[in-house]
ZADOKOL-551560 format. One record per residue (C-alpha): y, x, z; residue number from 0; residue in one letter. Coordinates in nm, 2 decimals, always signed. Example, Ala and Ser with C-alpha at 12.3 -4.5 7.8 and 13.67 -1.06 7.14 Angstrom:
2
<nuvo <-0.45 +1.23 +0.78> 0 A>
<nuvo <-0.11 +1.37 +0.71> 1 S>
end
This chain:
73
<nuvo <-3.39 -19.31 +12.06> 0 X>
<nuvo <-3.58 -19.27 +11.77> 1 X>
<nuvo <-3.88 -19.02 +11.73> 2 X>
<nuvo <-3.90 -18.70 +11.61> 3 X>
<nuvo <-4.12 -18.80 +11.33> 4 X>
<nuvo <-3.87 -19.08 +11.22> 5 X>
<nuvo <-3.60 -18.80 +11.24> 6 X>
<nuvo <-3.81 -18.54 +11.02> 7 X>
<nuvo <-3.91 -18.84 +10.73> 8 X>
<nuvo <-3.51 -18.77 +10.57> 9 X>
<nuvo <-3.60 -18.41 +10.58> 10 X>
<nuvo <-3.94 -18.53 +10.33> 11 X>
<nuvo <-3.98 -18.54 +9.91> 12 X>
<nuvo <-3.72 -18.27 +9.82> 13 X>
<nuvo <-3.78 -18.19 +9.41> 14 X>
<nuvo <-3.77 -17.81 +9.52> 15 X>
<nuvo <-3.90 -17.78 +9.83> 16 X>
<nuvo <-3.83 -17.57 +10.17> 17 X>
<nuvo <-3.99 -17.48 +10.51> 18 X>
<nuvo <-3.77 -17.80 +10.67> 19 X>
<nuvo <-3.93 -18.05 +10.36> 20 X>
<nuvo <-4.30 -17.90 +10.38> 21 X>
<nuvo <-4.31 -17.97 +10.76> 22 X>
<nuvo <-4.16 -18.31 +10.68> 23 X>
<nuvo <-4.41 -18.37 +10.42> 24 X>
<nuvo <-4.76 -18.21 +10.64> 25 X>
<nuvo <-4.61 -18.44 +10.91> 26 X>
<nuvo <-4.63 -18.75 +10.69> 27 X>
<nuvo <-4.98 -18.67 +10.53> 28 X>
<nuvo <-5.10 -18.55 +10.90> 29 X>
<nuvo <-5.26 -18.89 +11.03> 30 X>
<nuvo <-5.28 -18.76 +11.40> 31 X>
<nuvo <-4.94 -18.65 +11.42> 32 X>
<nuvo <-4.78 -18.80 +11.74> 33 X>
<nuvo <-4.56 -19.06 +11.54> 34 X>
<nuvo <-4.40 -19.19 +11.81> 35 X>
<nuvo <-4.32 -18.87 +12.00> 36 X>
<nuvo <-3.95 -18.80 +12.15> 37 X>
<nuvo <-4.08 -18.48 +12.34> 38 X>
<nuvo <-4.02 -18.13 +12.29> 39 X>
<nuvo <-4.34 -18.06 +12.44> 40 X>
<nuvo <-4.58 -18.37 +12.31> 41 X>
<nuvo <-4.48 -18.25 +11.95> 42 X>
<nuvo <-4.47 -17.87 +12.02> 43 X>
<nuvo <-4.79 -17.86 +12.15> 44 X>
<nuvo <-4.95 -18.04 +11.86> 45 X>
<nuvo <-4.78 -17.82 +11.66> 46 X>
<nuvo <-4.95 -17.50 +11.83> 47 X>
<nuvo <-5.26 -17.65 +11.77> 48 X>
<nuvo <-5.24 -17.77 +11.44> 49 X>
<nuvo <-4.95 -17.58 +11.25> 50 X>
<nuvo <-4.95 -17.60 +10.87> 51 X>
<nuvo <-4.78 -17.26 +10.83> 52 X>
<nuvo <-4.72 -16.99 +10.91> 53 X>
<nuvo <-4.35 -17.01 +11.03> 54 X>
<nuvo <-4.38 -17.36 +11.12> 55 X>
<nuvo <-4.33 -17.38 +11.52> 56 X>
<nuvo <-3.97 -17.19 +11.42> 57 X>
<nuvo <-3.88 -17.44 +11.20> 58 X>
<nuvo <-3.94 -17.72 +11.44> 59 X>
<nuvo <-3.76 -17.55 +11.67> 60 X>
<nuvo <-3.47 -17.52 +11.47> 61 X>
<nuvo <-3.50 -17.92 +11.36> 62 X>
<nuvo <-3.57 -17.99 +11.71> 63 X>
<nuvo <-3.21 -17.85 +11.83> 64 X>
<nuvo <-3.05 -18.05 +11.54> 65 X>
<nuvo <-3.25 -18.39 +11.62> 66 X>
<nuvo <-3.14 -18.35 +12.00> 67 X>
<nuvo <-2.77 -18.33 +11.83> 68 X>
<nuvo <-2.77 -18.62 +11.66> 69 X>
<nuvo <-2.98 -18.83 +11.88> 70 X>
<nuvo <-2.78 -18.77 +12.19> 71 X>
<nuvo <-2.46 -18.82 +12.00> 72 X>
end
């Protein structure tokens, strides 16, 4: 299974970007991000901690239901 992280790098360098490419782009930039992380709760609770925005922890919710999709497919 590949990490979260790895999952969230094809959502990264849209020309106009959204919530789903921001978080993809912090994530990249964010040198403490748990990079190898394939729990909800390991990348959640950095997340809570360090959120880059405001609406952040809803978007990796949402991506987090599609990565489970796709990984477990």
């Amino acid at each position: 299974m590949r990490s979260f992280y790895h999952f969230m790098m094809s959502y990264r360098g849209k020309k106009k970007t959204d919530d789903q490419s921001q978080l993809a782009d912090w994530m990249f930039h964010e040198h403490n991000f748990p990079k190898q992380a394939t729990s909800y709760n390991e990348v959640s609770n950095y997340l809570e901690l360090y959120s880059p925005f405001s609406n952040a922890i809803t978007v990796f919710d949402e991506l987090w239901d599609v990565y489970q999709m796709k990984e477990n497919a």
